[in-house]
C-alpha positions as CSV (number, residue, x, y, z in Angstrom):
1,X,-13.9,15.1,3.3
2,X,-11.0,15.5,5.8
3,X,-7.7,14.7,3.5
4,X,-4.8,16.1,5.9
5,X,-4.6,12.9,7.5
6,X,-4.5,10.7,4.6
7,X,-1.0,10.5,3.6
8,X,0.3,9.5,7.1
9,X,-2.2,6.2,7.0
10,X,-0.7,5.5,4.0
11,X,2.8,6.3,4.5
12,X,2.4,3.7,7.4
13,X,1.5,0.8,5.1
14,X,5.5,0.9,4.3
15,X,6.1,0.1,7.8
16,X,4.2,-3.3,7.3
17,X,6.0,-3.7,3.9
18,X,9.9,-4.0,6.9
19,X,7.6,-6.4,9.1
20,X,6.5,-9.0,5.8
21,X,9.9,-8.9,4.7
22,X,10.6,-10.6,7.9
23,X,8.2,-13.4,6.8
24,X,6.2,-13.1,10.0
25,X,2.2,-13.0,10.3
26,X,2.0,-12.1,6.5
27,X,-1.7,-13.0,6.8
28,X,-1.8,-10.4,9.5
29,X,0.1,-8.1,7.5
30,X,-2.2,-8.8,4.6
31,X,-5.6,-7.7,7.1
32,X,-3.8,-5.0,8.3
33,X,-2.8,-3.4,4.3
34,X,-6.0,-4.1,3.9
35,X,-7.8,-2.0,6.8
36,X,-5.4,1.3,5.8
37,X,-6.8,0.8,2.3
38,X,-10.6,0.8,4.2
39,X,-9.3,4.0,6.2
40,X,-8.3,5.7,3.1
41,X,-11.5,4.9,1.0
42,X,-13.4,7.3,3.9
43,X,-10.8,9.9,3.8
44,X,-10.4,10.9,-0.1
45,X,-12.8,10.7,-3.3
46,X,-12.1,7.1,-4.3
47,X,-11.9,7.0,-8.0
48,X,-11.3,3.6,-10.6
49,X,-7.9,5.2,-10.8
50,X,-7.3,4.8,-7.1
51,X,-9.3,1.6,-6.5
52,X,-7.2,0.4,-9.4
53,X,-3.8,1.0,-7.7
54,X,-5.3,-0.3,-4.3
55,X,-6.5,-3.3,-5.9
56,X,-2.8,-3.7,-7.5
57,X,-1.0,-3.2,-4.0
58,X,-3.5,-5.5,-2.0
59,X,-2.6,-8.0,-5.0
60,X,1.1,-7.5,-5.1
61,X,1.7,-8.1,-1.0
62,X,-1.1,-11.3,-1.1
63,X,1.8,-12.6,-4.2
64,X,4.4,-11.5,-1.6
65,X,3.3,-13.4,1.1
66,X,2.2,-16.3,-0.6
67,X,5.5,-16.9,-2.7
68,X,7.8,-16.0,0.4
69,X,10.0,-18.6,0.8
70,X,12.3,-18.6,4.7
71,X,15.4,-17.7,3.3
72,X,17.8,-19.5,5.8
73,X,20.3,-18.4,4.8
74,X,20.2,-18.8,1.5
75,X,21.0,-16.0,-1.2
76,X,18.5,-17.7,-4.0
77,X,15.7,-17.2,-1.5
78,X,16.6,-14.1,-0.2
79,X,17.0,-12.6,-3.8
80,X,13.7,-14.1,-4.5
81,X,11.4,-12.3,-2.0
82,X,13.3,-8.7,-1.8
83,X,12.5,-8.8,-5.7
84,X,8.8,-9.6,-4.9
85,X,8.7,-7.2,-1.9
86,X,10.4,-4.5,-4.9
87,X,7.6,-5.5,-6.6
88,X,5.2,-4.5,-3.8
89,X,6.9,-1.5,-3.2
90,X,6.8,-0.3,-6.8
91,X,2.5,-0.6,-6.1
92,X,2.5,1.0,-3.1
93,X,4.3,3.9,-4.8
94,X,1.0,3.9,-8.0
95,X,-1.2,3.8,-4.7
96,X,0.7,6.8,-2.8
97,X,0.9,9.0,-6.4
98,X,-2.9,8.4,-6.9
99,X,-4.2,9.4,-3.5
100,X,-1.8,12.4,-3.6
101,X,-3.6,13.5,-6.5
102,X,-7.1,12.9,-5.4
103,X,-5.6,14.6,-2.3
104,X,-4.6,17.9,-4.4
105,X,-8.0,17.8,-5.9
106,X,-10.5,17.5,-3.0
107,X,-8.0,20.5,-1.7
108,X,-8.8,22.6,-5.1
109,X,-12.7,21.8,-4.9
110,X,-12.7,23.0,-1.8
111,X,-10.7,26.2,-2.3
112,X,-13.1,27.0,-5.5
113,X,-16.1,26.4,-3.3
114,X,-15.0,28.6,-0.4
């Protein structure tokens, strides 16, 4: 499997995390986490460890976007969501540890098989 592209489709799924904290198209968002996952899964070994900390991320920003609340300018509401989008970004770092590790050892099995 071709792994040197796989940590730059996932480093990109941050850059959705900036556009849901706007509160716009989070079900578009929510698709869009969800096809990087689908690219990932055919880039890397997926293990339960790693379809465990997908599963957790994909939950986390579905939470996020369905217990966003418009701020308006108010602090309670704003506090509210950057905690749940903390929350989403604390997964997306389990997702990014596991498929650096998978990463490292697809790289080692091929380095013993060569």
């Amino acid at each position: 499997m071709a792994t040197k592209n796989v940590i730059p489709i996932v480093d990109t799924i941050i850059e959705i995390f900036a556009l849901m904290g706007d509160g716009s198209a989070l079900g578009l968002q929510l698709k869009e986490i969800a096809r990087r996952i689908h690219l990932v899964r055919h880039e890397v070994e997926w293990t339960a460890d790693l379809a465990l900390a997908a599963s957790k991320m994909r939950a986390m920003a579905a939470m996020y976007a369905t217990k966003y609340v418009p701020d308006n300018g108010c602090n309670v509401s704003r506090a509210r969501n950057e905690a749940h989008l903390d929350k989403l970004r604390a997964a997306f770092i389990e997702f990014r540890a596991h498929v650096e590790r998978q990463e490292s050892i697809n790289q080692q099995q091929c380095t013993m098989a060569n």
